[in-house]
C-alpha positions in Angstrom: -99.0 88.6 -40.0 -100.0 92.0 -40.3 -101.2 94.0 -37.3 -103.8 95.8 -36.4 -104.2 99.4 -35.2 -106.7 101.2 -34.5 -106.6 104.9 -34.3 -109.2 106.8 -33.0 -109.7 110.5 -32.8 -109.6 113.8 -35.4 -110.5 113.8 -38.8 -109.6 117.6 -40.2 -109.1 119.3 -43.1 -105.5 121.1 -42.9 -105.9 124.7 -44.3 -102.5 125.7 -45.6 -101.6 129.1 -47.4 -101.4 127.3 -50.8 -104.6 125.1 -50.1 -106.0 122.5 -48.0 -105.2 118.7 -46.9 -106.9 115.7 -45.7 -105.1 115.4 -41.7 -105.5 114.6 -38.2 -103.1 112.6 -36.3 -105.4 109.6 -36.4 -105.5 110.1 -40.5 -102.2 109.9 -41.0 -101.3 107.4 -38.6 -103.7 105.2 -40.4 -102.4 106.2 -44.1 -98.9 105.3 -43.1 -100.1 102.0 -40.5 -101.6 101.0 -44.1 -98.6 101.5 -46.3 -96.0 99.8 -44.2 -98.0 96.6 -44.1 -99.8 96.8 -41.5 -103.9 97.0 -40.9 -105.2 100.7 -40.3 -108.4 101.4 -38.4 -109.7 105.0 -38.6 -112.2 105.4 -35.8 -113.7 108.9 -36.6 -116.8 111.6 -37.2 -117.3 114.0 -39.7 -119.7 116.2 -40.8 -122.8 115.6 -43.7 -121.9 118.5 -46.0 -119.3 119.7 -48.6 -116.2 118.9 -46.4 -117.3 115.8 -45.1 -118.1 114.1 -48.4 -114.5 115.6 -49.8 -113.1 113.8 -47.0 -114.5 109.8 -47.8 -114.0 110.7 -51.5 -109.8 111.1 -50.3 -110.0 108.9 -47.7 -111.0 105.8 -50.6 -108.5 107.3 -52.6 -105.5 107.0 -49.9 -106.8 103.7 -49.0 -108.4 104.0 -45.4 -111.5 102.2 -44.6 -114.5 104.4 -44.2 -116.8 101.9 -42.5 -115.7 103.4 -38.8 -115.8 107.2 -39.7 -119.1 108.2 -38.1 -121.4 110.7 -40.1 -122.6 113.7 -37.7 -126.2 115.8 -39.1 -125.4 118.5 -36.7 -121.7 119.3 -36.6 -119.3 120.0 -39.4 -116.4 118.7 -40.3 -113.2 119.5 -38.8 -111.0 122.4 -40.4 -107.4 123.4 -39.0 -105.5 126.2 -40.1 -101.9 125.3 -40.3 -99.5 128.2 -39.9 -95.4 127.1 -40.2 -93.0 128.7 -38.2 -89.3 129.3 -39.1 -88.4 126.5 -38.1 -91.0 124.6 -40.4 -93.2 122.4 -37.6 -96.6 123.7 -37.5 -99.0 125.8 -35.3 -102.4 124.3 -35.5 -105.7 126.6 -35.1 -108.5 124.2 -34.4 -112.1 125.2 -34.8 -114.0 124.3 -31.7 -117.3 122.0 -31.3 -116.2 119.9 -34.7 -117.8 116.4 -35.9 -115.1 114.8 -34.0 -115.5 115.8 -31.1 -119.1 114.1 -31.1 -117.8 110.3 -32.1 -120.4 107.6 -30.1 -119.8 104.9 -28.5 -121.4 101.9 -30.5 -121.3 97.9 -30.8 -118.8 98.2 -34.0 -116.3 100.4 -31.9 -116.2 98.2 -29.6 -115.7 95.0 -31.9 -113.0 97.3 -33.6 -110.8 97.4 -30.3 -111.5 94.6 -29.0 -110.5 92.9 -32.2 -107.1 94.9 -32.5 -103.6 95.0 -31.2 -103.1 98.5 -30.4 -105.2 101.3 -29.6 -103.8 104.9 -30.9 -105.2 108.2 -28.9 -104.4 111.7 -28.2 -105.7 114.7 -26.2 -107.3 116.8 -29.0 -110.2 114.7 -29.2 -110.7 114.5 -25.7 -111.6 118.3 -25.4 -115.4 117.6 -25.2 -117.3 115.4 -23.7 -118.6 112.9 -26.1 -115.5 111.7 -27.5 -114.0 111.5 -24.5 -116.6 109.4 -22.7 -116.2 107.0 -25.7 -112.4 106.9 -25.2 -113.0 106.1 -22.0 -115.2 103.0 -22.3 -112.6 102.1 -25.2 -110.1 102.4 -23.4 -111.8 99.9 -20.5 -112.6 97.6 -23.0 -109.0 97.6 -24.1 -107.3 96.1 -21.0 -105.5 93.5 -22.6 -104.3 95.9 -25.5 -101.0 97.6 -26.3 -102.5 101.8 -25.6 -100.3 103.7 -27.2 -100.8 107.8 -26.4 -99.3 110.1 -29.2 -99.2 113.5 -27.2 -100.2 116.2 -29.3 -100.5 119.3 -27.0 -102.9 121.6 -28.9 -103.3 124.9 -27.9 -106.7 125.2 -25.4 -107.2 121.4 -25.9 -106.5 119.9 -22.9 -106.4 120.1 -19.2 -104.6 118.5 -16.5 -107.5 115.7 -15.6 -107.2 114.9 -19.7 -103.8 114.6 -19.2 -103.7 112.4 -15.9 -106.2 110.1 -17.0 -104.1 109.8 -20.7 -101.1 109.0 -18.8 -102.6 106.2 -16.8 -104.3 104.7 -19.4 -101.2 104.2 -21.7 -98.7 101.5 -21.6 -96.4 103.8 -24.4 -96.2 107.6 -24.7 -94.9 109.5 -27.5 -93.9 112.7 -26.6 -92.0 115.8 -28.1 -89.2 117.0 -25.9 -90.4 120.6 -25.5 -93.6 118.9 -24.2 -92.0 117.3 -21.4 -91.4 120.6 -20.0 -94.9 121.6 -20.5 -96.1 118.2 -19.2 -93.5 119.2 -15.8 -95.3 122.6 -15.1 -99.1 120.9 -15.3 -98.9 117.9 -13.7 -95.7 119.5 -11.0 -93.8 117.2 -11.2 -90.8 117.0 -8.8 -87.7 116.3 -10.9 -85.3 118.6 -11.9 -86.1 119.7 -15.2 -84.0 117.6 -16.8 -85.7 115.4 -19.9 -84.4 112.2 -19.3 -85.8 112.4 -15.4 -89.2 114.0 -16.3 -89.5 110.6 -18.3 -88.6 108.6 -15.4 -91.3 110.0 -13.1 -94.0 109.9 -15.8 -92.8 106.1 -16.0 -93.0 105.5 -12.3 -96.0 108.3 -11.5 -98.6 106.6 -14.1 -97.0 103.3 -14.4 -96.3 103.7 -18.2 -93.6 101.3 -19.8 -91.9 102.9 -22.7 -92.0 106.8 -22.6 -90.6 107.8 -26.4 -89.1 111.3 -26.8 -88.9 113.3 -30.4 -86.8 116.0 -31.0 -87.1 116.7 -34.6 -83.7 116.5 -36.6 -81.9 115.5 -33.4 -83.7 112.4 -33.5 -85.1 110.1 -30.6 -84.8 108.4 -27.6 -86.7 105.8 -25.3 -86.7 105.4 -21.7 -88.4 101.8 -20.9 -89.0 100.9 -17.2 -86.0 99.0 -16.6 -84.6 102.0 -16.5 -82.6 101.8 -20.1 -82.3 104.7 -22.1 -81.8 104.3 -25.8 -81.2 107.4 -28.1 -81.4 107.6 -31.9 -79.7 110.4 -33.9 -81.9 112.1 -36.3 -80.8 112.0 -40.5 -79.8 115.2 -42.6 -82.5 115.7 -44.8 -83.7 118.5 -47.2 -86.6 119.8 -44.6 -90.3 121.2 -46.1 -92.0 120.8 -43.1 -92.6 118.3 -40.0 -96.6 117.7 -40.8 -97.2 114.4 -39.9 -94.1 113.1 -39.0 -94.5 112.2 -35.7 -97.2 110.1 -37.1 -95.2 108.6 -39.1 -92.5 107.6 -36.4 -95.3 106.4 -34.4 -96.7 104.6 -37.3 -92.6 103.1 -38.2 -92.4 102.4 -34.3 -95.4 100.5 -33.7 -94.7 98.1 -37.0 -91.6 97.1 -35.5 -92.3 97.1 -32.0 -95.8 94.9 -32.5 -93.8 92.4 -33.8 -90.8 92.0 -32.2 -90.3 94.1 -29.4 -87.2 95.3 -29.7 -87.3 99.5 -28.8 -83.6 100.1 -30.6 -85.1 98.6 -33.9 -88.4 99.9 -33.5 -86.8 103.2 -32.6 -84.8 103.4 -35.7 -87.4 102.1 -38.1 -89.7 105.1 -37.1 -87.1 107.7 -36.6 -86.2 107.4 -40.5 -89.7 106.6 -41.6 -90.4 110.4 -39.8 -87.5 112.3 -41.0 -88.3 110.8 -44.8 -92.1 112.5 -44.2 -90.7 115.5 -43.6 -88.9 115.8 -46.7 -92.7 116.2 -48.7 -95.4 119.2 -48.0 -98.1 117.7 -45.6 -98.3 114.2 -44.5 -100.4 112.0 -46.4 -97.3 111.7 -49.2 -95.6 107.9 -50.0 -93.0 106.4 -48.1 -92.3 102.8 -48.7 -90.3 100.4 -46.6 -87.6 100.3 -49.0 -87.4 104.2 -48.8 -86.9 103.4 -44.7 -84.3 100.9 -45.1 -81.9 102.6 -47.8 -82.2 105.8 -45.6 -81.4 103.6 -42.6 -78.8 101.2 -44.6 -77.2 105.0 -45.9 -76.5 106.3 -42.4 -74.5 102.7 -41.4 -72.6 103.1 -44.7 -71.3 107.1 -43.6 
């Protein structure tokens, strides 16, 4: 039986030198929760002009339900500029004060979650008040729920009470390794520096279960609470850029791991269903589960 996700958080038009694309970590997540099978719910704001009806017009045409996507008369719709570096993962410029930022807390949001298996946040949209007061009763209301927190550390978009209050609310962290070390110097955290320990005190300090680490075309790793550390190598690709792949591993890990939980297969199944996003410009471009599994069934036959 499919599964059902809800993501909520930033709906944003990435700006790229050769033109724009329908993003946000929430947005893609959704677009690739949808096309692996399982039920995406986009819980979202965005602006009543130009942008805003652009963005339902691709939204219905990537197949994500608009019936959650709040429309704001005061605030636009969001707009990143995405600037690659050389080693192709992107640097974000958010505008401030976006649609997004301004998603309410209503009777259908609440249905939504309470109706779902997982719950999908980040920090971005936590950088005003609004949305963040309306994570926060979610995230009450979603006690009984798998919260999964897909850290995304965007440049003047968090602080360390967002990031404390994340931490304890999650029961699975997705994390890129370089962020550990930023995650070491704001909250202080006492172990050595080393990655694999950082995880462990995030696991014991906010009582999280499953900390998952990316690290690109090195691949991944999971340290659970039982103290077991799994690791995943990453797959030799042809590389455009990492847009969206982490929401695509999340996206692969959570459609295994909903099901089954079992981290190593969940871990694989998302480390290949990232690495085969990266291969495309942006990140709402198809990937099917038969894509995943002859990447995956490759790498056993080398």
């Amino acid at each position: 039986m499919p599964k059902k996700i809800v993501a909520f958080g930033e709906l944003v038009w990435d700006v790229f030198h050769d033109g724009k694309q329908l993003g946000g970590a929430p947005v893609n997540l959704v677009y690739r929760v949808n096309s692996l099978g399982d039920t995406g719910f986009l819980l979202s704001r965005i602006g009543d002009d130009v942008s805003g009806r652009e963005a339902l017009q691709m939204l219905r045409k990537i197949g994500i339900s608009m019936d959650d996507v709040q429309i704001d008369t005061f605030f636009p719709t969001g707009i990143a500029e995405v600037k690659l570096r050389k080693d192709y993962s992107p640097e974000f410029i958010i505008e401030p004060d976006m649609a997004f930022d301004h998603i309410e807390f209503t009777a259908e949001a609440l249905k939504l979650v309470r109706d779902a298996d997982c719950l999908v946040f980040g920090t971005l949209v936590q950088r005003y008040g609004i949305s963040k007061n309306t994570l926060r009763e979610l995230l009450n209301e979603a006690q009984e729920k798998l919260k999964y927190l897909d850290l995304k550390l965007r440049k003047n978009s968090y602080n360390r009470n967002i990031l404390i209050n994340s931490l304890r609310a999650a029961n699975i962290l997705r994390v890129k390794e370089k962020e550990l070390f930023v995650l070491n110097d704001e909250l202080e955290l006492s172990s050595s520096g080393e990655p694999v320990g950082l995880a462990r005190e995030l696991i014991s300090r906010y009582d999280i279960d499953i900390v998952l680490v990316t690290r690109n075309k090195f691949g991944v790793y999971a340290v659970s609470k039982s103290n077991e550390v799994i690791e995943v190598p990453g797959h030799e690709i042809e590389l455009v850029d990492t847009v969206g792949s982490g929401s695509a591993f999340s996206a692969g890990f959570l459609h295994i791991y909903l099901k089954n939980k079992n981290i190593l297969e969940a871990l694989r199944f998302g480390n290949a269903a990232g690495a085969l996003t990266a291969t495309a410009h942006g990140a709402i471009t198809p990937v099917t589960k038969n894509e995943i599994f002859a990447l995956l069934q490759n790498n056993q036959s080398c």
